[in-house]
Every structure is written in structure tokens, then in C-alpha cells.
C-alpha positions as CSV (number, residue, x, y, z in Angstrom):
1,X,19.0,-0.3,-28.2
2,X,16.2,1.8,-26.8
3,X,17.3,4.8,-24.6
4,X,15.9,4.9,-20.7
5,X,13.4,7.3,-19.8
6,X,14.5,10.2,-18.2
7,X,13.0,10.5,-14.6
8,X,12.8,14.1,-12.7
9,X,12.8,14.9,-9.1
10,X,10.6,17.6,-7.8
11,X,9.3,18.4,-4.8
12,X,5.6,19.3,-5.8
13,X,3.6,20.3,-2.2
14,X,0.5,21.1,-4.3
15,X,0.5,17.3,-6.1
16,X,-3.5,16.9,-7.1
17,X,-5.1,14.2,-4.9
18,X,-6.0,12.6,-8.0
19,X,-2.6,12.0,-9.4
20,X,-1.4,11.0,-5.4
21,X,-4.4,8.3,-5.4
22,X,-3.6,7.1,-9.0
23,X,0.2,6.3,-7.8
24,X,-1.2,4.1,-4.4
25,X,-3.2,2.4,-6.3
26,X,-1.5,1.5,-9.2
27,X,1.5,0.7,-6.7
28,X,-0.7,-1.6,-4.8
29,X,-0.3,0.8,-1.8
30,X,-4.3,1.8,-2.8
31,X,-5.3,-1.8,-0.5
32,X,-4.1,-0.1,2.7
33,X,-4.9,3.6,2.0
34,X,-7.7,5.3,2.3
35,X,-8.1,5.8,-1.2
36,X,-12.0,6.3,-1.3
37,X,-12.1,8.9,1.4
38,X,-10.9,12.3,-0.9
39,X,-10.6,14.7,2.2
40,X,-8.2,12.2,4.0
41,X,-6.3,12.4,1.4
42,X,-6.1,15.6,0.8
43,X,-5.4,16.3,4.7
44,X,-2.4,13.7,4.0
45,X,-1.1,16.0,1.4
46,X,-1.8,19.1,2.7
47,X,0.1,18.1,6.4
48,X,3.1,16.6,4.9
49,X,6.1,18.4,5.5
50,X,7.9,17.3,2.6
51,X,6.3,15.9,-0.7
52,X,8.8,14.4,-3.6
53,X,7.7,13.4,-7.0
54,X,8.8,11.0,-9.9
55,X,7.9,11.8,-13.4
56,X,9.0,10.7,-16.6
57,X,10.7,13.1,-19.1
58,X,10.5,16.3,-17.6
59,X,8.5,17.8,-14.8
60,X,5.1,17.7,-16.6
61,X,5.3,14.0,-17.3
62,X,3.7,11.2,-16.5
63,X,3.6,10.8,-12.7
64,X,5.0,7.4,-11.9
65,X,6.1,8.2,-7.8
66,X,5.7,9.8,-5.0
67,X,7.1,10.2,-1.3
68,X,5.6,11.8,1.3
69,X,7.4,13.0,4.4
70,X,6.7,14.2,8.3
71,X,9.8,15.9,9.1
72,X,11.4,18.7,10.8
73,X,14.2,19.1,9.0
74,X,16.5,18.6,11.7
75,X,16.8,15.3,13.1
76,X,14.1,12.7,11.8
77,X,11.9,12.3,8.9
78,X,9.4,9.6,9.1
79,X,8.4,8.5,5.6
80,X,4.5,6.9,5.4
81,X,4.3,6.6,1.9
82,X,7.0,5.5,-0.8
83,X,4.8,4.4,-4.1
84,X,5.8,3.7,-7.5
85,X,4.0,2.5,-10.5
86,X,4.9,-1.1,-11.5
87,X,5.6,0.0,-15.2
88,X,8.4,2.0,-13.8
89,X,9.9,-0.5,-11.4
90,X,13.3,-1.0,-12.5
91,X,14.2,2.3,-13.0
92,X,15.7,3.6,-10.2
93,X,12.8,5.4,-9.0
94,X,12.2,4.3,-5.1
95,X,16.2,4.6,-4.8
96,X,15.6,8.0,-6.4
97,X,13.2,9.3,-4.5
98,X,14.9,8.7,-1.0
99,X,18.2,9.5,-3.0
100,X,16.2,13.0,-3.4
101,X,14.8,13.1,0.2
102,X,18.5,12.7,1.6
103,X,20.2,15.3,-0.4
104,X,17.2,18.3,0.4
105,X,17.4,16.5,4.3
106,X,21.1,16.8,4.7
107,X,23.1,14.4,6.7
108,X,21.9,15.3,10.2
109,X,18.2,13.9,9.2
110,X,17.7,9.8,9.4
111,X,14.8,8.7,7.3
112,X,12.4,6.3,9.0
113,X,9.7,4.2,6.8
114,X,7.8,1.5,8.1
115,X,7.8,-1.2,4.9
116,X,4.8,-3.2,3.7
117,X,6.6,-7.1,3.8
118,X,6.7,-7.1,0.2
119,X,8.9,-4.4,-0.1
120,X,11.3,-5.2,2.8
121,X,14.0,-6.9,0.3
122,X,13.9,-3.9,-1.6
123,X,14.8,-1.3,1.3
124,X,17.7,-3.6,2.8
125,X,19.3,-3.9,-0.9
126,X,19.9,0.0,-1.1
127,X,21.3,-0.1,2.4
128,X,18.8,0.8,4.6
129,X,18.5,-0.8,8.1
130,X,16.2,-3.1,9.4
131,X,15.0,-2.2,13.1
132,X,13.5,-4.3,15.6
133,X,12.2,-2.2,17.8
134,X,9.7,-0.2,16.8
135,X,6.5,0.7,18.1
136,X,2.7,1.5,17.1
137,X,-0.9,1.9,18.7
138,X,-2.8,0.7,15.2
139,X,-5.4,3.0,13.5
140,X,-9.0,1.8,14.3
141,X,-9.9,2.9,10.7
């Protein structure tokens, strides 16, 4: 019987734009991100309130998740990326991650993500909500 890896929680505001783009695109989030444009990205990064990572055996692992927040730590936190790496689907780590997010938050704070369709089954199995009405003007780029 082969153990589990061990997976760590950290929030890491200074996470490299390399390992953030190497996580959306190995999660398949890299096809809707602008993963090309490096000063984007960092500006994502750098204006998130609240940025969680996954890593495997300890807190200089390998880098298999991350979750980045807009929040005020108060009443909403609005969560535009949630990205794991496929090789670590399975254990635990979205679940983790907002686990993570809930317990810095509090219970005052809801968390609000807006799902790609292939990962609405997953959100709805851990208990989140589904909402119908919700709202967006679309990026033009």
C-alpha cells in the first residue's frame, strides 16, 4: 500500500508568474487565461486579495494548485481562479483549497466562483450552491 502525498496549504502572495501559469495550463484553465500576456498576469497576482497554494510534501514542493481571491474580508470573496494539476486530482486538493479559503475567511464571508461547465459537478458534490442569477458584461479580450 503506497502512502498519499502529503499536500500543504499556504497562502503565498508572492507565487512566481511562472509557477501560477504552469498550474492554468496544466489544469486546462491556460485555454481561457491570458497565459501569453506575462504583465496580465502578474497584475492578476499582484491585485488579488487573497492567494492560496497547494503543494505536495511540504511548503517547497511541487506546486500542484492554486486559488486566487478578490475579497474584503468581510462579507464576499469572489474567487476567479481555482486550478489544479490533473496528476493531483483526486486528492482533495480543490476541496482543500476552498476548505483553506473558508477557515482564513471566517463564517461571515460567502465564496462566489463562477465554474467552467466541466467543473460544475465537482462544486455541487462538496456542497456548494448553484445560482441562477448571476450577471456579467463579457471581457472584449
Amino acid at each position: 500500500m503506497t502512502d498519499r502525498p502529503r499536500v500543504t496549504y499556504a497562502t503565498e502572495p508572492g507565487l512566481p508568474v511562472a509557477e501560477f501559469r504552469r498550474v492554468l495550463v496544466e489544469s486546462g484553465l491556460g485555454a481561457i487565461r491570458p497565459i501569453d500576456d506575462e504583465r496580465r498576469l502578474l497584475a492578476m497576482l499582484e491585485r488579488a486579495d487573497l492567494m492560496l497554494t497547494a503543494r505536495l510534501d511540504g511548503p517547497q514542493g511541487e506546486l500542484v494548485g492554486v486559488m486566487r481571491a478578490i475579497t474584503d474580508f468581510a462579507w464576499s470573496c469572489y474567487v476567479p481562479e481555482l486550478a489544479v494539476n490533473p496528476a493531483a486530482q483526486g486528492l482533495g486538493v480543490g476541496r482543500g483549497l476552498l476548505d483553506e479559503a473558508r477557515r482564513l475567511l471566517g463564517p461571515t464571508v460567502s465564496v462566489i466562483l463562477a465554474s467552467v461547465p466541466e467543473a460544475a459537478g465537482f462544486y455541487e458534490r462538496i456542497g456548494m450552491a448553484r445560482q441562477a442569477d448571476a450577471f456579467w458584461y463579457r471581457r472584449e479580450r
